[in-house]
Gaussian input, Z-matrix of N, CA and C with variables (Angstrom, degrees):
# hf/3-21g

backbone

0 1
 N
 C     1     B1
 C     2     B2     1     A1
 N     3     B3     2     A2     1     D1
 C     4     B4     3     A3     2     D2
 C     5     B5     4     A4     3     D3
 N     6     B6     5     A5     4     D4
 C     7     B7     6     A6     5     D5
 C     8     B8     7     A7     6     D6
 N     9     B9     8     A8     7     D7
 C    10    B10     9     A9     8     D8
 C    11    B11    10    A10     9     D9
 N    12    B12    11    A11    10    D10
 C    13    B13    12    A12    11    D11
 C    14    B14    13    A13    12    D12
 N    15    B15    14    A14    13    D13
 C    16    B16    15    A15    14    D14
 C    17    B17    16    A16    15    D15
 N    18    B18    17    A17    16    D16
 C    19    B19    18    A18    17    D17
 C    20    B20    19    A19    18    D18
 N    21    B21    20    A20    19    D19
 C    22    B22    21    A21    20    D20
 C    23    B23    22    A22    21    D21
 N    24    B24    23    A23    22    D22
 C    25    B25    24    A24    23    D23
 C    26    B26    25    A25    24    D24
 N    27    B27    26    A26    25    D25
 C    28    B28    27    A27    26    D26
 C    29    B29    28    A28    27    D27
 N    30    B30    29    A29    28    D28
 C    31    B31    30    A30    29    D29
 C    32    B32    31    A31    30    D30
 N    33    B33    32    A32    31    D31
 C    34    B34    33    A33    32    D32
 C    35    B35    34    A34    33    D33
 N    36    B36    35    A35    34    D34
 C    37    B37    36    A36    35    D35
 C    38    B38    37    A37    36    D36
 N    39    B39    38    A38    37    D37
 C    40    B40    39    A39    38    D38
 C    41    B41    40    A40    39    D39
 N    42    B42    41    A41    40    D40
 C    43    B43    42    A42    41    D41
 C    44    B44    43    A43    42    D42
 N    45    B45    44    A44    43    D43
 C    46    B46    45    A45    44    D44
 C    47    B47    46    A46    45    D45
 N    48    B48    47    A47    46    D46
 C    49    B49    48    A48    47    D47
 C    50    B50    49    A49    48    D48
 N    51    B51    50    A50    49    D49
 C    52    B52    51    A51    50    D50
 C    53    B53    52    A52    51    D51
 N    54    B54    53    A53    52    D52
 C    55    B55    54    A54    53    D53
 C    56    B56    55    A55    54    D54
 N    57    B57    56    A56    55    D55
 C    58    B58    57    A57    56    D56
 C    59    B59    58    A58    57    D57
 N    60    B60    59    A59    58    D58
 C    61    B61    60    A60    59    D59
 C    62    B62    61    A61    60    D60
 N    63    B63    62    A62    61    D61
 C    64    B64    63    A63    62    D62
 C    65    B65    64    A64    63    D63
 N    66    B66    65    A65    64    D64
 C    67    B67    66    A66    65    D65
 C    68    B68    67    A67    66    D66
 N    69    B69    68    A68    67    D67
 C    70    B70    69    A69    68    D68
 C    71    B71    70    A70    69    D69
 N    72    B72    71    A71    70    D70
 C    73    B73    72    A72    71    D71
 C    74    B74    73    A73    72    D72
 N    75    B75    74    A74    73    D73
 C    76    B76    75    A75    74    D74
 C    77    B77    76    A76    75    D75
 N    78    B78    77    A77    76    D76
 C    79    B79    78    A78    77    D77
 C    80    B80    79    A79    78    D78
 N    81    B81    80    A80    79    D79
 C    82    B82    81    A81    80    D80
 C    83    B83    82    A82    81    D81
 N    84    B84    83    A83    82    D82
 C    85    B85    84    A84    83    D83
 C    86    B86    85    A85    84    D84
 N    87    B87    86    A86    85    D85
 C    88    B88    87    A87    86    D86
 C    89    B89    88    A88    87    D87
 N    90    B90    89    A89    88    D88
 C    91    B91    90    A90    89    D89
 C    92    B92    91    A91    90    D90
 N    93    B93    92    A92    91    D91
 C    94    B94    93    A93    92    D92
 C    95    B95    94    A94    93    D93
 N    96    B96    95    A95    94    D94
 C    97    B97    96    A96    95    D95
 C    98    B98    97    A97    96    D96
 N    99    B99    98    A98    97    D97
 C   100   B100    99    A99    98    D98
 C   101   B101   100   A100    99    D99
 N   102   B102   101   A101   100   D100
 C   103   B103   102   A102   101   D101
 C   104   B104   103   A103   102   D102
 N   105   B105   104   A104   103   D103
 C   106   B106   105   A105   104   D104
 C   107   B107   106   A106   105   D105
 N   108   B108   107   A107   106   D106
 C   109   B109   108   A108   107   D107
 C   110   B110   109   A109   108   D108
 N   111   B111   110   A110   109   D109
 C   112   B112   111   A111   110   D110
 C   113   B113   112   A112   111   D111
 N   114   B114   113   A113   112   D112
 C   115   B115   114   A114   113   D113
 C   116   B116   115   A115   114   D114
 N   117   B117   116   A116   115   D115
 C   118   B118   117   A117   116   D116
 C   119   B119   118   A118   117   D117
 N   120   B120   119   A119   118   D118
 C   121   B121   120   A120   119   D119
 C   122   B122   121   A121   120   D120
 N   123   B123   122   A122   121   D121
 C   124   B124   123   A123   122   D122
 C   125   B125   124   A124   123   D123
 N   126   B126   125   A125   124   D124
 C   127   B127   126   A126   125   D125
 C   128   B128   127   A127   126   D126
 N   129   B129   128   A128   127   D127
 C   130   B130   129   A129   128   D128
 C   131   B131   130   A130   129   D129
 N   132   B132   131   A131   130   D130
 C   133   B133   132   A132   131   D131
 C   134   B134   133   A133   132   D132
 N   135   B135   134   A134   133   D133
 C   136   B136   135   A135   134   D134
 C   137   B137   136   A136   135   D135
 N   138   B138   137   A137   136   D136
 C   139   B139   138   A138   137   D137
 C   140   B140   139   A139   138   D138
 N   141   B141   140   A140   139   D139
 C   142   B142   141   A141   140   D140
 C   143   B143   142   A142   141   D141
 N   144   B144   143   A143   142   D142
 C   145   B145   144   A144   143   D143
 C   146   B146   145   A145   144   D144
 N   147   B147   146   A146   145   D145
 C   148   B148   147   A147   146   D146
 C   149   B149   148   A148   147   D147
 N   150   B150   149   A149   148   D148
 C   151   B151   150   A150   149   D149
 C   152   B152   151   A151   150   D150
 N   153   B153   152   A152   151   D151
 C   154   B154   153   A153   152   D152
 C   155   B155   154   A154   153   D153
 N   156   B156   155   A155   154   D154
 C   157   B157   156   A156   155   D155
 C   158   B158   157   A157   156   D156
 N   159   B159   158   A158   157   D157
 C   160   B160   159   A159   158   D158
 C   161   B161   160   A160   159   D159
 N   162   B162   161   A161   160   D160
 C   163   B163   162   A162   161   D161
 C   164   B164   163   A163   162   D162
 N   165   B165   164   A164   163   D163
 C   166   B166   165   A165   164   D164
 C   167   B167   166   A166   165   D165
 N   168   B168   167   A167   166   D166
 C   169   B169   168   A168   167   D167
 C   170   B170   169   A169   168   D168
 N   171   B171   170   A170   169   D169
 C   172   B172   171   A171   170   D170
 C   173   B173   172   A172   171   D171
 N   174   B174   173   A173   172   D172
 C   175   B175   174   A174   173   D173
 C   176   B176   175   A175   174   D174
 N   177   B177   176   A176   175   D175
 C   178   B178   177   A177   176   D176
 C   179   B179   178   A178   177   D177
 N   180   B180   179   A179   178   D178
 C   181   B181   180   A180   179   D179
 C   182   B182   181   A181   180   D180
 N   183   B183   182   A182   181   D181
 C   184   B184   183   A183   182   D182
 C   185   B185   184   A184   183   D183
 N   186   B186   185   A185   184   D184
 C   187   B187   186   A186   185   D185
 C   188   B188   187   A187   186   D186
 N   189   B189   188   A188   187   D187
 C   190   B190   189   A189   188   D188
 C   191   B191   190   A190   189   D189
 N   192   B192   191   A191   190   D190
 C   193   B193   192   A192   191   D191
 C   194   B194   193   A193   192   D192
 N   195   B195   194   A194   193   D193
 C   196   B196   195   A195   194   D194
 C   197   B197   196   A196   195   D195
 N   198   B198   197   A197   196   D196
 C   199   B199   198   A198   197   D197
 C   200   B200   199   A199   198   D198
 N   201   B201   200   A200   199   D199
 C   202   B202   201   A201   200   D200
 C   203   B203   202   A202   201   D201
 N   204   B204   203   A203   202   D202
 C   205   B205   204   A204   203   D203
 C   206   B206   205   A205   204   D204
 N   207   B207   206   A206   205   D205
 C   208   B208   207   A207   206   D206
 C   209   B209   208   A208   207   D207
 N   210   B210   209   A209   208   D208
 C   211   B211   210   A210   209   D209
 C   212   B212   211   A211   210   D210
 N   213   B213   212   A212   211   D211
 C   214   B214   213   A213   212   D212
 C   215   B215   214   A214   213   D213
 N   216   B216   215   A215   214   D214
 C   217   B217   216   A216   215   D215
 C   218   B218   217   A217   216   D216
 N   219   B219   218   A218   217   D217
 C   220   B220   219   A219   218   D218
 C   221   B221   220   A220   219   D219
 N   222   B222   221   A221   220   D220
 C   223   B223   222   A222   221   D221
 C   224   B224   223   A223   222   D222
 N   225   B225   224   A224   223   D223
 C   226   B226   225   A225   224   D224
 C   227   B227   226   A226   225   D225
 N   228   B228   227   A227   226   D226
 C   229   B229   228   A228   227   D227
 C   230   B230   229   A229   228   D228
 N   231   B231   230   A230   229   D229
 C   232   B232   231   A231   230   D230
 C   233   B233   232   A232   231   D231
 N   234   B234   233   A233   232   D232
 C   235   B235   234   A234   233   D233
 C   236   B236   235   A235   234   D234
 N   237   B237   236   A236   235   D235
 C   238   B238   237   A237   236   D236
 C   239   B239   238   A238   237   D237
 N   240   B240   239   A239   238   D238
 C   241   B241   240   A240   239   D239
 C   242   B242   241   A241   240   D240
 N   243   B243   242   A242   241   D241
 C   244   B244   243   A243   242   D242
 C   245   B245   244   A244   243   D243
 N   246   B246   245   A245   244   D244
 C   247   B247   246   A246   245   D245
 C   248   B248   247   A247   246   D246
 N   249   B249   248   A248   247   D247
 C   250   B250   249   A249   248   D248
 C   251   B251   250   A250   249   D249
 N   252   B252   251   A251   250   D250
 C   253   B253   252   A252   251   D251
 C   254   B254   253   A253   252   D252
 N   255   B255   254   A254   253   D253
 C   256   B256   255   A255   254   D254
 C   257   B257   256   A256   255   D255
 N   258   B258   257   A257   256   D256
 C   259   B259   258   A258   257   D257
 C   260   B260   259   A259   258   D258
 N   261   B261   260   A260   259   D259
 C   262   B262   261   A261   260   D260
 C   263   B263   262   A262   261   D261
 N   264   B264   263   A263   262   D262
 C   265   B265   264   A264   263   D263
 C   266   B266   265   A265   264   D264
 N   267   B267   266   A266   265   D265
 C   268   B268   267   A267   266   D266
 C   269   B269   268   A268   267   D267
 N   270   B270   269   A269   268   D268
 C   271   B271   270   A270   269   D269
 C   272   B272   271   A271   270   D270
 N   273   B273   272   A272   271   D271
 C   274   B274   273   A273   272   D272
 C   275   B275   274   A274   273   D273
 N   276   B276   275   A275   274   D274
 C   277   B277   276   A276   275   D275
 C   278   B278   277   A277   276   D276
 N   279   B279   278   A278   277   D277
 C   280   B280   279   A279   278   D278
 C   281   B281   280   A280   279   D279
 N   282   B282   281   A281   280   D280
 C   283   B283   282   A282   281   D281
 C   284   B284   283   A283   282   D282
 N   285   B285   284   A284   283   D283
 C   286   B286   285   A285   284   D284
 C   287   B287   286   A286   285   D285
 N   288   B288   287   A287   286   D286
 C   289   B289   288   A288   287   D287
 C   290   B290   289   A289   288   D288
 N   291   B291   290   A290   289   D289
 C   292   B292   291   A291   290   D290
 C   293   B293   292   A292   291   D291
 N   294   B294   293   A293   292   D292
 C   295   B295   294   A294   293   D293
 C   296   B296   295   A295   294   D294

   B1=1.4420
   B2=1.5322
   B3=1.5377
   B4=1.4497
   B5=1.7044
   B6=0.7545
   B7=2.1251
   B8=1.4874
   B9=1.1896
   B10=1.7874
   B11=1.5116
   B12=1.6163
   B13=1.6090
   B14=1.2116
   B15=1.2088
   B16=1.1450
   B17=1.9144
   B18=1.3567
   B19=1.4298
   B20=1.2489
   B21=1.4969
   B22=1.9406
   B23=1.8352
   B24=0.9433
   B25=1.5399
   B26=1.7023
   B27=1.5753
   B28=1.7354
   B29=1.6093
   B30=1.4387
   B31=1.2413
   B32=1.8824
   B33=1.1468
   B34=1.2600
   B35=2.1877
   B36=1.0895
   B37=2.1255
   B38=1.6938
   B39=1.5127
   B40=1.7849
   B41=1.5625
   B42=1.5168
   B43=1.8262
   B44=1.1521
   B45=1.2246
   B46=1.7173
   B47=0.9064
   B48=1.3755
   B49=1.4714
   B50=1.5872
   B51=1.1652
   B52=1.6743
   B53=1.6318
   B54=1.2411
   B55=1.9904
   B56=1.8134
   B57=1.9153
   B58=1.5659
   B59=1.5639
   B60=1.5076
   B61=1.5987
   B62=1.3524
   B63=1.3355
   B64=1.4016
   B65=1.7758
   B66=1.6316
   B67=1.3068
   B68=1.3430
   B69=1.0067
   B70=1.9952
   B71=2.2189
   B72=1.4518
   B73=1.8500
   B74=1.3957
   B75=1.1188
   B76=1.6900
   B77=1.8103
   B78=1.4153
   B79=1.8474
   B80=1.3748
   B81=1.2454
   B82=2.0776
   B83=1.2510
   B84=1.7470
   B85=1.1854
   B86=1.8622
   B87=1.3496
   B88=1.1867
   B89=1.6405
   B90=1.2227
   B91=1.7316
   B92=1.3908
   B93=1.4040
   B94=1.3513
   B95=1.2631
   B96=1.7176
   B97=1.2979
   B98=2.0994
   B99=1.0280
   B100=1.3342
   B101=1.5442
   B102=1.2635
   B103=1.6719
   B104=1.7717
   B105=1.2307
   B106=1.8064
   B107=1.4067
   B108=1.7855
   B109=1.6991
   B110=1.3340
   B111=1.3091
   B112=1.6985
   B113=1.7169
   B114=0.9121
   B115=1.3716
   B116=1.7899
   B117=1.7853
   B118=1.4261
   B119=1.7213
   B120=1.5298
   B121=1.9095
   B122=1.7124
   B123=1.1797
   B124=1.6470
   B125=1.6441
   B126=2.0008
   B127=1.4587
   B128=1.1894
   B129=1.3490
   B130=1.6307
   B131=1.4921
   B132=1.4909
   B133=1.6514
   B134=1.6916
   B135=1.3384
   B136=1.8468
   B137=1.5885
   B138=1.5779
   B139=1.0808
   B140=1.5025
   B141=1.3194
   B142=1.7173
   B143=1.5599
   B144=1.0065
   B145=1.4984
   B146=1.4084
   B147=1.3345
   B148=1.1869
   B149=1.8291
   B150=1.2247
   B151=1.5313
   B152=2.0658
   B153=1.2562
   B154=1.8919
   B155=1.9182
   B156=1.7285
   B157=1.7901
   B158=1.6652
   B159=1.4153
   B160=1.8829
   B161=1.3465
   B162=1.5286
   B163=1.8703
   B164=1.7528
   B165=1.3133
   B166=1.4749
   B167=1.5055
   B168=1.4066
   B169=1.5340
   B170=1.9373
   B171=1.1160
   B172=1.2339
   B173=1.6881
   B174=1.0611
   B175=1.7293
   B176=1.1382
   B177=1.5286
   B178=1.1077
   B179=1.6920
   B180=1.3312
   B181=1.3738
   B182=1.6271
   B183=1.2299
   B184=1.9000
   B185=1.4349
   B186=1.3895
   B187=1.3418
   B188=0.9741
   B189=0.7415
   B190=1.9460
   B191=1.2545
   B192=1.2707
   B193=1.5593
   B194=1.1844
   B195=1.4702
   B196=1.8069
   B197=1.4864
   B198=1.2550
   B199=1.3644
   B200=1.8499
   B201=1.1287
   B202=1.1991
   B203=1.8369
   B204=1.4779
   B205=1.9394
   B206=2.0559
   B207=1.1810
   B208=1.3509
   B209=1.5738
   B210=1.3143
   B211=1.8930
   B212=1.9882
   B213=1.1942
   B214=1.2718
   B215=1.9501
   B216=1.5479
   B217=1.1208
   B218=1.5165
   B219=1.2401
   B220=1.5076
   B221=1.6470
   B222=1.2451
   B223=1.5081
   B224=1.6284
   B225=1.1645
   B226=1.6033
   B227=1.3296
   B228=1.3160
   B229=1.4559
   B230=1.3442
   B231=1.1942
   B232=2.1070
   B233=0.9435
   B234=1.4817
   B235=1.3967
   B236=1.2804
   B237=1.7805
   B238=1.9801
   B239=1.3742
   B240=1.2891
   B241=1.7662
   B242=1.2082
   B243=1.4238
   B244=1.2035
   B245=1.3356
   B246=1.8429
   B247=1.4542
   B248=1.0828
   B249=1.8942
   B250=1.4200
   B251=1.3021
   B252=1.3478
   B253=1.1782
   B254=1.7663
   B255=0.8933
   B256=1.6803
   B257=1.6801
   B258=0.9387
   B259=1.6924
   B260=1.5124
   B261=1.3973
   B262=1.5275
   B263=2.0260
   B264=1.1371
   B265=1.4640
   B266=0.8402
   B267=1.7284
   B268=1.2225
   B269=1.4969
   B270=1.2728
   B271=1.4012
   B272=1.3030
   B273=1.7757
   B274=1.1839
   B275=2.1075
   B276=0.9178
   B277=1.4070
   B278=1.9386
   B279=0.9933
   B280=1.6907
   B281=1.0672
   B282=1.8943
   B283=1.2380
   B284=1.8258
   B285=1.1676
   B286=1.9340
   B287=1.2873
   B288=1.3843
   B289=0.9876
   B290=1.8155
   B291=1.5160
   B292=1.2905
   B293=1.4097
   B294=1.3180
   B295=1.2999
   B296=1.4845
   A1=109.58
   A2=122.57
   A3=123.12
   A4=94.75
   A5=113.31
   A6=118.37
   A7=73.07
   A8=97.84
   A9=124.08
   A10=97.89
   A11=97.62
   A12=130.84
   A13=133.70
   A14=145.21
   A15=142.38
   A16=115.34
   A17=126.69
   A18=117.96
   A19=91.60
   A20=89.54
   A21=112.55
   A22=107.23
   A23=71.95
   A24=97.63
   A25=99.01
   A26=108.01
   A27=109.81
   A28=96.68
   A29=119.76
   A30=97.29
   A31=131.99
   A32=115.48
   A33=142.51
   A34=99.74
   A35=84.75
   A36=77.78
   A37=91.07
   A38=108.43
   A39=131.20
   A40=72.98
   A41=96.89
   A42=123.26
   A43=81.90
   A44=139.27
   A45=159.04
   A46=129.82
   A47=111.73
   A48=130.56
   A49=133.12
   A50=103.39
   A51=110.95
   A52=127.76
   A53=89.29
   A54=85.33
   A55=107.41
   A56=95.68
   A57=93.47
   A58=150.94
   A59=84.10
   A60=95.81
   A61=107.19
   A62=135.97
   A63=136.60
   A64=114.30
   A65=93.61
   A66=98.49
   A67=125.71
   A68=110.48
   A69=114.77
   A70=111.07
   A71=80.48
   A72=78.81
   A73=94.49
   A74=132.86
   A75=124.09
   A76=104.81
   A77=122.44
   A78=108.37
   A79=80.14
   A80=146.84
   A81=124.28
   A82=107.81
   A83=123.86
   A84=151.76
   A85=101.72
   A86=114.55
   A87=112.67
   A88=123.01
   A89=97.93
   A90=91.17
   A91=128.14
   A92=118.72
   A93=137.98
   A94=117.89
   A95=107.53
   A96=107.10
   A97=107.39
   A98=106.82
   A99=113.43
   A100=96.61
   A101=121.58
   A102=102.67
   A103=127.13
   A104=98.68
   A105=106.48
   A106=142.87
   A107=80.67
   A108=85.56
   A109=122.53
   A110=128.51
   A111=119.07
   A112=99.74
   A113=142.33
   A114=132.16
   A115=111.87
   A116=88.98
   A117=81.22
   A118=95.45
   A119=86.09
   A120=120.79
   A121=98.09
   A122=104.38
   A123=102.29
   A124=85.65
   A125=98.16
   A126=97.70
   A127=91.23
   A128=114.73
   A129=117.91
   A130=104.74
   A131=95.06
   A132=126.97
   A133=89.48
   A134=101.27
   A135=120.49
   A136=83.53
   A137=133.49
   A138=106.15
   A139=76.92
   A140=120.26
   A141=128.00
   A142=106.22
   A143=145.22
   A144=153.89
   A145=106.30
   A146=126.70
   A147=126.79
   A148=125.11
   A149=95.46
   A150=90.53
   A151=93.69
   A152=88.97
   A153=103.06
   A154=102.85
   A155=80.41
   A156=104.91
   A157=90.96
   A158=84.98
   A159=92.76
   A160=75.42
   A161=96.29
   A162=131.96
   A163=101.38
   A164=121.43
   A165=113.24
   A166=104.63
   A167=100.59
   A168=105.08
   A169=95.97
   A170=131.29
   A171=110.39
   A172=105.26
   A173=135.28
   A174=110.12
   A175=139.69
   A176=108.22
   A177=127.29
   A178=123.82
   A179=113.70
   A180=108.70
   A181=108.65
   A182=113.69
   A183=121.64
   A184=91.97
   A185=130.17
   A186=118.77
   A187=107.54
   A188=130.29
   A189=132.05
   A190=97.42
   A191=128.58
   A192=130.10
   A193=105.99
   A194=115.07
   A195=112.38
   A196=90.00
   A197=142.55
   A198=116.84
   A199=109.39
   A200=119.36
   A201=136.41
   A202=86.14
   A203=96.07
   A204=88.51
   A205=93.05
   A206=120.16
   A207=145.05
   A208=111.44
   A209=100.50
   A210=114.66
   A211=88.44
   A212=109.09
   A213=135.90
   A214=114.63
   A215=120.69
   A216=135.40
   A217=108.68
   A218=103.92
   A219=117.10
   A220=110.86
   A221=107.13
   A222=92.33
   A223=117.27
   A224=118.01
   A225=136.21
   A226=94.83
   A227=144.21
   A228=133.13
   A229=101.69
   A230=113.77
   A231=98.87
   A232=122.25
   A233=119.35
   A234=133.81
   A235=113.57
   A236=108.34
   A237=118.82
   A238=87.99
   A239=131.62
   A240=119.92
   A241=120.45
   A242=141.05
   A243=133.97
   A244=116.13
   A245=119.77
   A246=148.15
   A247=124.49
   A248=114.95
   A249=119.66
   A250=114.61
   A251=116.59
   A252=134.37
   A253=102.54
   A254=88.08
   A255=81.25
   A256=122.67
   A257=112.19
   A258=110.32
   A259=110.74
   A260=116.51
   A261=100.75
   A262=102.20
   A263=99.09
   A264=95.25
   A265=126.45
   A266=130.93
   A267=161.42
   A268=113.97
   A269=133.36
   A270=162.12
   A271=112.41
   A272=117.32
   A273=115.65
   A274=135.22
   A275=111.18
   A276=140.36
   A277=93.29
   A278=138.39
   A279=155.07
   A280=136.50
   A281=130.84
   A282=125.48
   A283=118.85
   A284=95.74
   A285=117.21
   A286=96.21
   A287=131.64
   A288=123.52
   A289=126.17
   A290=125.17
   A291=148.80
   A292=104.07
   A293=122.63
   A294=108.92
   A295=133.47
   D1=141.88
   D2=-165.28
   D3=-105.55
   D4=171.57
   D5=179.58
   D6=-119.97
   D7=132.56
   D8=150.18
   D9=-95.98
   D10=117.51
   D11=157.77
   D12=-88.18
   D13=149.38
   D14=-157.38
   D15=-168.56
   D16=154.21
   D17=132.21
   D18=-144.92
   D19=167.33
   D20=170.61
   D21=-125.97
   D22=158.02
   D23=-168.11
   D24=-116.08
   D25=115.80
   D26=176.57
   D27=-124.89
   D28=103.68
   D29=154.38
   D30=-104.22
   D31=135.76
   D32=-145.03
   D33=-67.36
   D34=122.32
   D35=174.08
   D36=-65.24
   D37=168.39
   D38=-173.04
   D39=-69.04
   D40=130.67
   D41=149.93
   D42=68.46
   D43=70.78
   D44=140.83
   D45=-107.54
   D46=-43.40
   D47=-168.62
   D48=-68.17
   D49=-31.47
   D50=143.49
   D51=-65.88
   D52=-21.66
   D53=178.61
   D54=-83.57
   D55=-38.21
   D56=164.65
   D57=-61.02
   D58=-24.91
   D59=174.83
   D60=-86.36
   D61=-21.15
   D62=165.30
   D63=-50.32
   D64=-63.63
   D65=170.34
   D66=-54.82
   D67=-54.90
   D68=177.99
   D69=-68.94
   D70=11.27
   D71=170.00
   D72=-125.31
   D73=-48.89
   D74=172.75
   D75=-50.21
   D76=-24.31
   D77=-173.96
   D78=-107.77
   D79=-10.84
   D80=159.83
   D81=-40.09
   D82=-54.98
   D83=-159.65
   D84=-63.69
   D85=-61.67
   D86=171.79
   D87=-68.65
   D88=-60.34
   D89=172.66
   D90=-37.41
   D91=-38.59
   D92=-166.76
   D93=-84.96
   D94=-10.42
   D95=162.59
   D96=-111.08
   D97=26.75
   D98=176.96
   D99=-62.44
   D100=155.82
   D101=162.02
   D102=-88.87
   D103=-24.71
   D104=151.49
   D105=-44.86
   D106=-24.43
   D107=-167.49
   D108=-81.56
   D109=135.32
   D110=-178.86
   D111=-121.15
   D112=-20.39
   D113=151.81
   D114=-149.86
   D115=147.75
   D116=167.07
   D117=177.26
   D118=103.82
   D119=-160.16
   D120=-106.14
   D121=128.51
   D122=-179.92
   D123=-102.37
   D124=179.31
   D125=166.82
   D126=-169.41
   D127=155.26
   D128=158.49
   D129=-125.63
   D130=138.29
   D131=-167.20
   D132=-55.05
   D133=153.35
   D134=-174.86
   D135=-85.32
   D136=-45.88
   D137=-133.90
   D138=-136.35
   D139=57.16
   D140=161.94
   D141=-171.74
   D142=32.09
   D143=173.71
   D144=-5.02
   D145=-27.73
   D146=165.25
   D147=-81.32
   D148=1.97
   D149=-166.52
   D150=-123.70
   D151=132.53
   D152=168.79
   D153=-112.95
   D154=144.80
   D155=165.69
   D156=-115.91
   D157=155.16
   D158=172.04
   D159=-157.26
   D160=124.59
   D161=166.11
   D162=-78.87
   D163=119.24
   D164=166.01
   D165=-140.19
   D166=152.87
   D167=-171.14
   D168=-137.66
   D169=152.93
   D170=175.79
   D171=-143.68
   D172=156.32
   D173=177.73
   D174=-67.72
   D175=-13.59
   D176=179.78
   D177=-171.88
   D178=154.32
   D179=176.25
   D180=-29.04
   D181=-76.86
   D182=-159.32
   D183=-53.05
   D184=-21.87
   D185=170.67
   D186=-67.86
   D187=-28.11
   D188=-160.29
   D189=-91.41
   D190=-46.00
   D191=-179.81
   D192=-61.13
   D193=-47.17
   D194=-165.40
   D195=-75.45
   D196=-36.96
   D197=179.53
   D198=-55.86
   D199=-44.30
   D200=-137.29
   D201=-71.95
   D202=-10.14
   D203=-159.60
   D204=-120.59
   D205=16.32
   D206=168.30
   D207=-57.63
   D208=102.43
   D209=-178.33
   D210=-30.90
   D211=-84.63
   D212=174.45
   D213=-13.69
   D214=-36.40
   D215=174.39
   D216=-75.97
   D217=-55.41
   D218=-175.30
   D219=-68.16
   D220=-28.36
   D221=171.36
   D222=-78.54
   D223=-42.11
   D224=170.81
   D225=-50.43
   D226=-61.76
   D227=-179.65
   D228=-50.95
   D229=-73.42
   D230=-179.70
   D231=-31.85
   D232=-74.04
   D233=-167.69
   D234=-27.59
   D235=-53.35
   D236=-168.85
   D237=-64.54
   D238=-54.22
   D239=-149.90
   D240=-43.51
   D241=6.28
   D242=157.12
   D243=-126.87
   D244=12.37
   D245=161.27
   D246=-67.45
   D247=-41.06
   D248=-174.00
   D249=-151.39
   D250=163.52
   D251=-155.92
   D252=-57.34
   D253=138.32
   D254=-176.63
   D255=84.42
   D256=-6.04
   D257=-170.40
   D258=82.58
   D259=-23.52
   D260=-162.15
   D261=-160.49
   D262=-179.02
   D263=174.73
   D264=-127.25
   D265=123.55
   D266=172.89
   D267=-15.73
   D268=117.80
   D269=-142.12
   D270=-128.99
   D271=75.49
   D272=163.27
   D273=-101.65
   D274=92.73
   D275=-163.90
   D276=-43.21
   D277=127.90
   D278=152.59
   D279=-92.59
   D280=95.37
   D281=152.23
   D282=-71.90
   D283=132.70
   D284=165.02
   D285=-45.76
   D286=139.92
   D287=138.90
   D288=-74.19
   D289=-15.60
   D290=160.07
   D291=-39.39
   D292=-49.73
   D293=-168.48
   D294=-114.35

């Protein structure tokens, strides 16, 4: 079985960024009890307050899907779309080099 890896990248509209880090710590809470989930660490940059990383690791594809279809996901995708730049947050996909 392969872990599907991931981070996203959210950066926050001016005077967002407190509403985002709220939000992306209330869906730590849910995701983290997904049963797929094996990591998934948010952060906001020291030296961009507007900009979030979120570390995610999942065990597997169908994990990744069943998150992807998570009451809890789908609301966090709405919610930001008028939070951050872009409507939404940036989707960068990870091969291991390990394997």
């Amino acid at each position: 079985m392969v872990q599907k890896s991931l981070y996203a990248v959210i950066t926050a509209l001016p005077g967002k960024e407190g509403e985002i880090a709220r939000l992306l710590n209330e869906l730590a809470v849910n995701v983290r009890a997904e049963p797929g989930c094996v990591r998934f660490e948010p952060y906001q940059l020291s030296e961009n307050p507007l900009q979030f990383h979120i570390e995610e690791t999942y065990k597997d594809e169908g994990a990744f899907q069943a998150h992807m279809a998570t009451k809890h996901g789908k609301i966090f995708n709405k919610t930001i779309k008028d939070l951050v730049e872009g409507g939404a947050s940036k989707v960068i996909f990870l091969q291991s080099l390990e394997h």
